[in-house]
C-alpha beads as a LAMMPS data file, in Angstrom:
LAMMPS data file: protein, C-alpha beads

146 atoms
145 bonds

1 atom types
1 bond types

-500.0 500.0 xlo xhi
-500.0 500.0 ylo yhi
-500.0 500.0 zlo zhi

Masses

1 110.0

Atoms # bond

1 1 1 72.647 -169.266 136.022
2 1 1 69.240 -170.986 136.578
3 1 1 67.485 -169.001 133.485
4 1 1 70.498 -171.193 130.976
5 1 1 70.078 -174.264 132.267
6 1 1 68.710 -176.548 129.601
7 1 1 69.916 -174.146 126.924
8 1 1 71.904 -176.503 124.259
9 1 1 75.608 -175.167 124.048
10 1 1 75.020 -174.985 120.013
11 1 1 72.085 -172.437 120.570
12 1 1 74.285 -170.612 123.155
13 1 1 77.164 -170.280 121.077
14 1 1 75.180 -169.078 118.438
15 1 1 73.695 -166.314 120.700
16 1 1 77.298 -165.058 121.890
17 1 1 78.452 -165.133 118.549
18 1 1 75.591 -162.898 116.983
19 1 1 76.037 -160.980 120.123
20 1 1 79.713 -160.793 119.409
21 1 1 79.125 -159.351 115.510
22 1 1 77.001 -156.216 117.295
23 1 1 79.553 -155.183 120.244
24 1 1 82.835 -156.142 117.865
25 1 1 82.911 -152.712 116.265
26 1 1 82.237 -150.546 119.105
27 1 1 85.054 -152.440 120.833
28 1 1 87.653 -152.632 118.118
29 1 1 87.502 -148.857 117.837
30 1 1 88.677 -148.308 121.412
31 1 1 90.997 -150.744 120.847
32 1 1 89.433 -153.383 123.372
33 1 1 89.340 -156.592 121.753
34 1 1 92.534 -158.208 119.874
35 1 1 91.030 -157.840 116.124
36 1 1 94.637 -158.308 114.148
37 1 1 95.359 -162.216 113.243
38 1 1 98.475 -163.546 113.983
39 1 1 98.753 -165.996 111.392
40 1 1 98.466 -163.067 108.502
41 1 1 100.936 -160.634 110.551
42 1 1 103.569 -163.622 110.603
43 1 1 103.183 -165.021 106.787
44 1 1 101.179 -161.815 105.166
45 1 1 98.677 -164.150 104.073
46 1 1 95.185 -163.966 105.460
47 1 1 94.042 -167.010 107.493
48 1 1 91.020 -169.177 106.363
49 1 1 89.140 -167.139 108.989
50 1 1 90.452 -164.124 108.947
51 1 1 87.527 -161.341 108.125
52 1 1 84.848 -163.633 109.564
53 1 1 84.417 -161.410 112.233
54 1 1 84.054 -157.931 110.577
55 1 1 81.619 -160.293 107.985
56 1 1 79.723 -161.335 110.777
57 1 1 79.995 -157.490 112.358
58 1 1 78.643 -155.781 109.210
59 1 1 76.363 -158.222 108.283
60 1 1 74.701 -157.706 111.496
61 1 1 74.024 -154.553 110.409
62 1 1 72.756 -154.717 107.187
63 1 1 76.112 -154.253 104.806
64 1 1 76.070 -157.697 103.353
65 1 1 78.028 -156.688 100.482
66 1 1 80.878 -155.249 102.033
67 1 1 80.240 -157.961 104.377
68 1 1 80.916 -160.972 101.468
69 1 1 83.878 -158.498 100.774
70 1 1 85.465 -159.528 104.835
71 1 1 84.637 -163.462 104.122
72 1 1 82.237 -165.098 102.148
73 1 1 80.857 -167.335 104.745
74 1 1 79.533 -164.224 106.874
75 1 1 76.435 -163.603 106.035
76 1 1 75.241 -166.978 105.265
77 1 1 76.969 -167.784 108.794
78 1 1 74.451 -165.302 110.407
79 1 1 71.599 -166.771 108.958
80 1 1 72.543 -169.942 110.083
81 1 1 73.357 -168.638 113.403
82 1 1 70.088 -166.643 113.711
83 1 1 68.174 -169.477 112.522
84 1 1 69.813 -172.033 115.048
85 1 1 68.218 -169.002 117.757
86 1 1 64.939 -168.820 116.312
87 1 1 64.594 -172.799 116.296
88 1 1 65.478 -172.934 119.775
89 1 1 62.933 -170.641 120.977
90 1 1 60.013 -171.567 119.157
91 1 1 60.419 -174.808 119.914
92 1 1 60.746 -173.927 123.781
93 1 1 58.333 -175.127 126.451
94 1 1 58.080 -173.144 129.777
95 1 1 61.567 -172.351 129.480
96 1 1 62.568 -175.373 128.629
97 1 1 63.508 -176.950 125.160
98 1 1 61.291 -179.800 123.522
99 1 1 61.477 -182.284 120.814
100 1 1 64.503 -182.947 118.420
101 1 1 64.221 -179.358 117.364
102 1 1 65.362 -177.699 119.897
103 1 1 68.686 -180.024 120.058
104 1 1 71.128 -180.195 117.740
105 1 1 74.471 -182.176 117.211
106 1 1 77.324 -181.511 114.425
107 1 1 77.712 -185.361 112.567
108 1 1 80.983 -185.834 110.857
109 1 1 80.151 -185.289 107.648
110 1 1 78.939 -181.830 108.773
111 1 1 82.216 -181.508 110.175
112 1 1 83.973 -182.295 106.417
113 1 1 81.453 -180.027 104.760
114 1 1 81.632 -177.034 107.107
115 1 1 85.479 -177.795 106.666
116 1 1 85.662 -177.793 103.107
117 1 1 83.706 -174.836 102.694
118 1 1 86.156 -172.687 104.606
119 1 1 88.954 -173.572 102.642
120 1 1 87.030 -173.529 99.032
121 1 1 86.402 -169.648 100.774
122 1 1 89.716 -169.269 101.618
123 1 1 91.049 -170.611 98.477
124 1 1 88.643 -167.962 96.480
125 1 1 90.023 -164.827 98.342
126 1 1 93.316 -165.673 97.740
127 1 1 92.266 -166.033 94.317
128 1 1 90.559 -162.905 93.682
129 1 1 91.477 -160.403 96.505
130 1 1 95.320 -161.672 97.433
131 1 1 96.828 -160.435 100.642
132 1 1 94.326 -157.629 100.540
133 1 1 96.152 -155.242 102.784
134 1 1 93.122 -152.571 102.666
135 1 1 90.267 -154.906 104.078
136 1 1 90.590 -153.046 107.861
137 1 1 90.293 -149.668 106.188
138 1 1 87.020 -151.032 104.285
139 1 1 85.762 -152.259 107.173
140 1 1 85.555 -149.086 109.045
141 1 1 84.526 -147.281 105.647
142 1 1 81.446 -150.015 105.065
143 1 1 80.489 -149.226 109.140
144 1 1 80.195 -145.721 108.193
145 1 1 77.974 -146.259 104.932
146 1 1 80.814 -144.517 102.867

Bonds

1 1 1 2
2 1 2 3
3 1 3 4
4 1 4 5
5 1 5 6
6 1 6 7
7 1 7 8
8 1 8 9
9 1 9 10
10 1 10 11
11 1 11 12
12 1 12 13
13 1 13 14
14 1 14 15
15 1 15 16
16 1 16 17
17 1 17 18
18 1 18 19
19 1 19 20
20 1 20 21
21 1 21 22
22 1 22 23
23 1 23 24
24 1 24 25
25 1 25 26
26 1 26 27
27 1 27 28
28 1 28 29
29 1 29 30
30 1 30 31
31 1 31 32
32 1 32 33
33 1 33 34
34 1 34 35
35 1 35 36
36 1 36 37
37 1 37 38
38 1 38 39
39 1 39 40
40 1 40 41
41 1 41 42
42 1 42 43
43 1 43 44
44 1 44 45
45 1 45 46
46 1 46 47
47 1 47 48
48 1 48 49
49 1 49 50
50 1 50 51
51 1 51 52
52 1 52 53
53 1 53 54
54 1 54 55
55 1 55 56
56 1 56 57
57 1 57 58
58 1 58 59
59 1 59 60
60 1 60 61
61 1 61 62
62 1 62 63
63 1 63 64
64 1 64 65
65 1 65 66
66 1 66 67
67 1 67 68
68 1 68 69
69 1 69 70
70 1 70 71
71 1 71 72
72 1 72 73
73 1 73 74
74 1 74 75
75 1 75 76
76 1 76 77
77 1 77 78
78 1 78 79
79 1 79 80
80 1 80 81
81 1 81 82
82 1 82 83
83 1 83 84
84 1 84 85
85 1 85 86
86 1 86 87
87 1 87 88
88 1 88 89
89 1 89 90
90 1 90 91
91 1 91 92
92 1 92 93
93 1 93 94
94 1 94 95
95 1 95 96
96 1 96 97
97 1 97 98
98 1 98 99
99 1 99 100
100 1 100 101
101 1 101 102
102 1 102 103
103 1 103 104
104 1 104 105
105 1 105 106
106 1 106 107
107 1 107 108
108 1 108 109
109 1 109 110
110 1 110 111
111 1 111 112
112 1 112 113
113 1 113 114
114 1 114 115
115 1 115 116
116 1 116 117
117 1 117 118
118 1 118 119
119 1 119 120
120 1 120 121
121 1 121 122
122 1 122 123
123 1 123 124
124 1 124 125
125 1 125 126
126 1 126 127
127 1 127 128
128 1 128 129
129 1 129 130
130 1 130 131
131 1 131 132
132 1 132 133
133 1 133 134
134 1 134 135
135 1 135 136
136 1 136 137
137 1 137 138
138 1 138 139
139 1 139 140
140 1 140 141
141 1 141 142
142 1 142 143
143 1 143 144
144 1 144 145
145 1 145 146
């Protein structure tokens, strides 16, 4: 656990989440990782986050506009996440991170912002896609380039 130390938990999170988007598929197909959300099996209703991770997931790979099709926030999510990762490392010393760069702390209006954007995304699916019972279906379709 040596080679982590020092690592911010921000830039780590943002690695296992990008890391995340490129096993998810692989691991949904064999039925290995819990990919149904229980808050749109009880009420029928998507979540505020639910297609975030096929987003992320075919984003990853290229298919940013099926990708927008999963959740709005994917893609631009990635970027974020990617560039939180790239920050990091070029602003790394010996292994270690330097400056103000390579740290990085949510304020609370970041909080509020980050907040309100998932619901005005939320709020816009609803709005144009409804329940949108087909959106596992198009996931696997937009994986396969179809």
């Amino acid at each position: 656990m040596a080679a982590l130390d020092g690592i911010p938990p921000d830039v780590m999170a943002a690695a296992l989440v990008v890391a995340g988007s490129l096993v998810y598929p692989p691991l949904a197909r064999r039925k290995l990782v819990f990919h149904r959300c229980p808050f749109r099996q009880i009420t029928g209703i998507p979540c505020p986050t639910c297609g975030l991770t096929r987003s992320l997931a075919l984003a990853s790979r290229g298919r940013i506009i099926p990708a927008f099709r999963q959740h709005f926030l994917g893609p631009p999510l990635l970027i974020y996440l990617l560039w939180r990762v790239s920050v990091y490392l070029v602003n790394r010393e010996d292994g270690r991170a330097r400056g103000r760069e390579a740290t990085f702390s949510w304020k609370e209006e970041d909080r509020t912002v980050l907040a309100c954007l998932v619901l005005v995304a939320w709020a816009l699916r609803l709005l144009l896609f409804g329940r949108d019972k087909r959106q596992d279906e198009e996931f696997w379709k937009a994986l396969k380039g179809q």
